[in-house]
N, C-alpha and C positions, 0 to 999 in steps of 0.2 A: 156802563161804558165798556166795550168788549174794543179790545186794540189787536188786532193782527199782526204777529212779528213775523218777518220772515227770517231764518235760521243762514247763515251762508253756508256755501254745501261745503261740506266735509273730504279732507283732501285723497280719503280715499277711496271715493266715489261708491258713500255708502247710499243702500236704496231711501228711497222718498226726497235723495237732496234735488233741484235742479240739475239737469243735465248729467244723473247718472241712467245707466241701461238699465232696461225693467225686462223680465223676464216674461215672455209670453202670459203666463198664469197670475201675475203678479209678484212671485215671490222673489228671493234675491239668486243672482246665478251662481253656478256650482264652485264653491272652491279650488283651487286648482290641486292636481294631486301632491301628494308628499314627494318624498324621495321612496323608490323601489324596496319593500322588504322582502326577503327573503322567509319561506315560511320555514318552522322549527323542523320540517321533514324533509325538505330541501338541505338544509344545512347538515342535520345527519347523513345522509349519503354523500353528502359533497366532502365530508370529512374522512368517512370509511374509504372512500374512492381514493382521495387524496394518501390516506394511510396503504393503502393496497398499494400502490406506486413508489411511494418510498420505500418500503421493505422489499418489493421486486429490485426497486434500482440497489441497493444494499446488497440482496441476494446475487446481483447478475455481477456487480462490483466484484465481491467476494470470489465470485466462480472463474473470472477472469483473472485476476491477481494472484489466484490460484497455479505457480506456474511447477509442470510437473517435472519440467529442465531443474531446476532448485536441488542442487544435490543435497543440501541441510532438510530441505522439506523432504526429498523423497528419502531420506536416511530413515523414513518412518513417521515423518511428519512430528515426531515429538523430539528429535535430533536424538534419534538409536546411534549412532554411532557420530555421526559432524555437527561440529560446535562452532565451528566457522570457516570460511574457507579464507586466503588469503593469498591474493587480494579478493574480493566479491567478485561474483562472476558479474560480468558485461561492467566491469571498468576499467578507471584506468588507473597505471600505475607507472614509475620511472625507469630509466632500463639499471639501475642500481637497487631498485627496490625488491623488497621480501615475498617470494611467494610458498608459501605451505596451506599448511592445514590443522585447525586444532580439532584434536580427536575427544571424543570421554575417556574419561576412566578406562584402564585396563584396555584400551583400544594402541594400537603400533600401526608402520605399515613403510612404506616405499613412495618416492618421486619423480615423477619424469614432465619435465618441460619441455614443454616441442618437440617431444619425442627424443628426449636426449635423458640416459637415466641419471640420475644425480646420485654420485655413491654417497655412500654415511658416513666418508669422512668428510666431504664436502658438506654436509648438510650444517644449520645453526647450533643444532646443540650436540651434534657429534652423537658418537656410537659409544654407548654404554658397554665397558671391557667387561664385567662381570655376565651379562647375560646375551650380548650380543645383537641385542634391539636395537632398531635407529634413531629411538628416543629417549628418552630418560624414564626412568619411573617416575609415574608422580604429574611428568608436562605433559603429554603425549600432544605434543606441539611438532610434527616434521616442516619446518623450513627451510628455504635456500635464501638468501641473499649471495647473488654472483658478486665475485671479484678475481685480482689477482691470483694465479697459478688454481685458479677452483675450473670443473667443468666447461663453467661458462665464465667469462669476465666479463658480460653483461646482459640484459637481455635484450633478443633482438627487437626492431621497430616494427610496429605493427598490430595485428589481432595473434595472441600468444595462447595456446591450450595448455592444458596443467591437468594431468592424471596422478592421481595415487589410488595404489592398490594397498588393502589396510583390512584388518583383519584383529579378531579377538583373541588375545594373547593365551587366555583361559582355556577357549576352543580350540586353540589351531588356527596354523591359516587354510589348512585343507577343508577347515570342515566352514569356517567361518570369513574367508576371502570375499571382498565387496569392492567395486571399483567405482573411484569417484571421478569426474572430472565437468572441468570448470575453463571458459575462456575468459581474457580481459583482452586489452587493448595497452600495449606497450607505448611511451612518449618519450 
């Protein structure tokens, strides 16, 4: 006794079921493809490239932020003589607010705002009677805060310039005279 079953076809229309496609030759048709890989040599270059790009953009970053206007940068780039300016150049600042300059060590020097010279007895920390420096030993900080009966009693509104000429106490100012300046923006 030989009994013929028939199988119900399989729901995902595997070959030999009723009413799945048969491939020309018989056999079953092609899988469909995976997802796209990328070969190991592909990937290598597409890293290196990707790295070359970043350290351009870092490199063109740097060269630009690089600004030669920076009187602290161009004091030598490793601050030879300006240790800050005050206020920072291209800001802003109050028209009662402090502008100078802190110098290094053994550095001195002179101020003029808007073209206006600020004597040393105007200045914040006054004029040293023993040696006749416009700073102290020790600060070498020249600032002005305007007020009352001073040069300025305020500063004026506007884009404001600020020069000091400043020089090594050691050397001379003959031999070692540097002039700085710097703009901000008055409010």
């Amino acid at each position: 006794m030989s009994t013929t079953s028939s199988s119900p076809p399989s729901p995902n229309g595997s070959p030999g079921s009723p009413g799945a496609p048969a491939s020309p030759n018989g056999s079953s048709p092609p899988a469909p493809p995976g997802p796209f890989r990328y070969s190991t040599r592909f990937k290598i270059v597409a890293v290196a490239i990707l790295a070359v790009a970043i350290v351009l953009g870092v490199v063109a970053y740097g060269l630009a932020s690089d600004s030669t206007d920076d009187p602290v940068a161009s004091s030598g780039g490793t601050r030879e003589f300006v240790e800050q300016l005050i206020p920072p150049g291209d800001s802003q600042v109050l028209q009662q607010g402090t502008v100078g300059i802190d110098l290094v060590t053994g550095w001195t020097g002179e101020l003029t705002i808007d073209d206006v010279a600020i004597p040393s007895s105007d200045l914040d920390s006054g004029q040293q009677e023993s040696t006749g420096d416009t700073v102290s030993s020790g600060l070498e900080r020249i600032t002005f805060t305007p007020g009352a009966g001073k040069v300025m009693e305020s500063l004026p509104l506007g884009p404001v310039c600020a020069e000091a000429i400043v020089w090594d106490r050691a050397a001379g100012r003959a031999n070692s005279q540097r002039t700085v300046s710097w703009c901000f923006e008055v409010i």
